[in-house]
N, C-alpha and C positions, 0 to 999 in steps of 0.2 A: 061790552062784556062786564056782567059784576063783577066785583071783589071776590063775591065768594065763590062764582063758577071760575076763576082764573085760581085761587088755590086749589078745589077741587081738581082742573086739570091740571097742575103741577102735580100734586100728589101722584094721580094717576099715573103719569109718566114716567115718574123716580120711582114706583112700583114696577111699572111694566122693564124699567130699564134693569133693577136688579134681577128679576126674574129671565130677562134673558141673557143674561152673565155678559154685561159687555166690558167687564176687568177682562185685561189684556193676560191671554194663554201664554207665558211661557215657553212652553214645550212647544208651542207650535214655532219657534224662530230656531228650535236646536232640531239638526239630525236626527232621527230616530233612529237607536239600537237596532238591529237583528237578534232578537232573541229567540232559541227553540232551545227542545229540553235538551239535556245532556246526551251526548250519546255514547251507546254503551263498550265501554272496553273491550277490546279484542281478548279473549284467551288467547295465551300460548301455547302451540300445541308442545308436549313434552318431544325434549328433545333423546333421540337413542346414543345411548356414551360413545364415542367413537375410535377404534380400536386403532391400540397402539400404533404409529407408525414408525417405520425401521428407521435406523438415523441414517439423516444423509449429510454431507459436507453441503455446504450453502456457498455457492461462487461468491466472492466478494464483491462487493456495487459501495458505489460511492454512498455516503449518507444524503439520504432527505434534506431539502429545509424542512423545519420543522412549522408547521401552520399555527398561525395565532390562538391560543385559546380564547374562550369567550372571556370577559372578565366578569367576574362573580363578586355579590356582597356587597356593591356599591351601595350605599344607605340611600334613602329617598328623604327630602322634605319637601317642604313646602303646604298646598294645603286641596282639600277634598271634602266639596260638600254637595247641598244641594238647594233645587227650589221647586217648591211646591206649593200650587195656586189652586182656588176659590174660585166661589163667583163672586165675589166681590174685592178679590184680591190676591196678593201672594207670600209667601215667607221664602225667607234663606236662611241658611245652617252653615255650619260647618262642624269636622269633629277635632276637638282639642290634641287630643292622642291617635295616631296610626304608627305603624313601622311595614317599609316596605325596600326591597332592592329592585335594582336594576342591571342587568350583564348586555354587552355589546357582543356584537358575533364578528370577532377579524374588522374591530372599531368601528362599526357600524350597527345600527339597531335592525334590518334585516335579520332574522334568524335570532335574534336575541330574546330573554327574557324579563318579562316585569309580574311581579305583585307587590300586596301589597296589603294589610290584615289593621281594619277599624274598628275601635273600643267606642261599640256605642253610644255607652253610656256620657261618653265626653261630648255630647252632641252641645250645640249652643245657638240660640237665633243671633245672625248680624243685620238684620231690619229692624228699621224705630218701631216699635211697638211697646206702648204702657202696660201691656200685661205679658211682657218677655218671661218672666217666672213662670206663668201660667204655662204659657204657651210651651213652653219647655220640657215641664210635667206633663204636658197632654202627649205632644212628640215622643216621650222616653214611654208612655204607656202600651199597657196590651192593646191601643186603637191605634198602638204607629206602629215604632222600632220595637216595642216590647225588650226593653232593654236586659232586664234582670233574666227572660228566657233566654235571648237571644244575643248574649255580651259583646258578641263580632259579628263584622260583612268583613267578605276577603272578596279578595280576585287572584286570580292565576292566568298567567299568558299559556296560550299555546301556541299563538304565533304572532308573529308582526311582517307584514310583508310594505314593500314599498308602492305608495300611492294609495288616497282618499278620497270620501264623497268630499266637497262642499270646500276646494281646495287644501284639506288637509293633506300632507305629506306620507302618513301614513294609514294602513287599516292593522287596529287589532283584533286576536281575538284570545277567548280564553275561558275558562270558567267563572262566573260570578255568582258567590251566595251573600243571602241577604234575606233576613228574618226566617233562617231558615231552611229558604230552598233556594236550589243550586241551578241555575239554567247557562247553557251555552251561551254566548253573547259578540256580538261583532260590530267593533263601533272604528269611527276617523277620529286620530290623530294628530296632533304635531308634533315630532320629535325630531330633534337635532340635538350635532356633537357639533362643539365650536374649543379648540384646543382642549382643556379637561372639564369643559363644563357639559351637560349630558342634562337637556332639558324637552319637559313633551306635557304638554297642554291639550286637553278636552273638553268640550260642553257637546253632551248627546241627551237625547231623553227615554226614558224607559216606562212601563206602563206600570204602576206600584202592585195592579191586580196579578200581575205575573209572579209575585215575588209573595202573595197570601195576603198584602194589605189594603185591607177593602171595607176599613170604616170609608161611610157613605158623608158623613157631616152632617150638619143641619136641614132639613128640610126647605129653608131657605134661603141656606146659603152652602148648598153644594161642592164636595171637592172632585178637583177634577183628576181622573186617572194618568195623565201625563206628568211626570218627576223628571225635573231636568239633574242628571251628574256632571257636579265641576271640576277637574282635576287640573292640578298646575305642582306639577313638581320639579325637582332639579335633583343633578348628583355629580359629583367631583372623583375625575377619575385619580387618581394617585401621580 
């Protein structure tokens, strides 16, 4: 074989190989979310005042214990990003700034609450890459987070119950908005209480078109609709 049909088919090769994306997906090793749209609030029907009633002596009873309240206001840190891959690659994030709590229901996360409310704009790559600046600016643009329209993503619980896909511990769910729009969402967990520490760890993935962001990328080098979310926080009970 010549020299020069052995480069010609190198070349070929490292063509055909970027063209069919074989950098490693991400999102395909994490769970995949449940996402669907929000669903809609129940009205109340109004309630009719309901008419005096005549007093009556109340027989004395022993008092209740009184049942645990939830605890409320626990702060959250730790840390909440993301990763999102190419074809011929991938980036990680994170956001410098968020604040979020956490309440246990009767010292357990069963029945408890979390959110948790992300300043965009604090976003930063933690991957080697020589043009992290660049990359940064493009991420914070109207082709990503569009930061400056869209200064936060939140989530809110609406529930946590016990038991996960993928051995996690737990399933949440809750609302999550993000560039914008707000969809229902149901992902696994790990959350545990170990004397007053109150810790719950995540990696799911979600599809970014669900959420309005649907820059395509390069013609060549394609991004792919799968965004893995990393959540790893903790909280100290009092």
């Amino acid at each position: 074989m010549s020299f020069y049909r052995s480069l010609v088919l190198v070349a070929s090769f490292s063509a055909l190989t970027a063209v069919s994306g074989c950098a490693k997906d991400p999102s395909k090793d994490a769970p995949a979310a449940t996402v669907s749209e929000p669903a809609p609030e129940e009205a109340k029907p109004l309630e009719k005042p309901a008419e005096p009633a005549a007093p009556a002596i109340a027989p004395a009873t022993a008092p209740s214990p009184a049942a645990a309240a939830p605890v409320e206001g626990l702060a959250l840190s730790g840390k909440i990003g993301f990763v999102g891959s190419k074809v011929t690659g991938s980036h990680s994030g994170e956001f410098r700034e968020f604040k979020g709590t956490v309440a246990l229901n009767n010292g357990k996360p069963e029945g408890g609450k979390l959110d948790f409310t992300v300043q965009t704009a604090s976003l930063f790559t933690t991957d080697a890459n020589p043009f992290k600046e660049k990359l940064e600016g493009h991420l914070k643009s109207p082709d990503f987070f569009d930061v400056e329209k869209f200064p936060t993503a939140a989530f809110a619980s609406s529930g946590i119950a016990a038991g996960g896909a993928n051995g996690a511990t737990h399933t949440v769910k809750g609302k999550l908005t993000l560039h914008g729009v707000t969809k229902d969402i149901e992902f696994p967990a790990t959350i545990a209480v170990a004397g007053k520490d109150i810790t719950g760890k995540t990696e799911f993935s979600i599809n970014r078109k669900d959420f309005g962001l649907v820059y395509a990328g390069k013609p060549d080098d394609l991004i792919r609709d799968g965004v893995v979310i990393k959540i790893d926080v903790k909280a100290t009970l009092p």
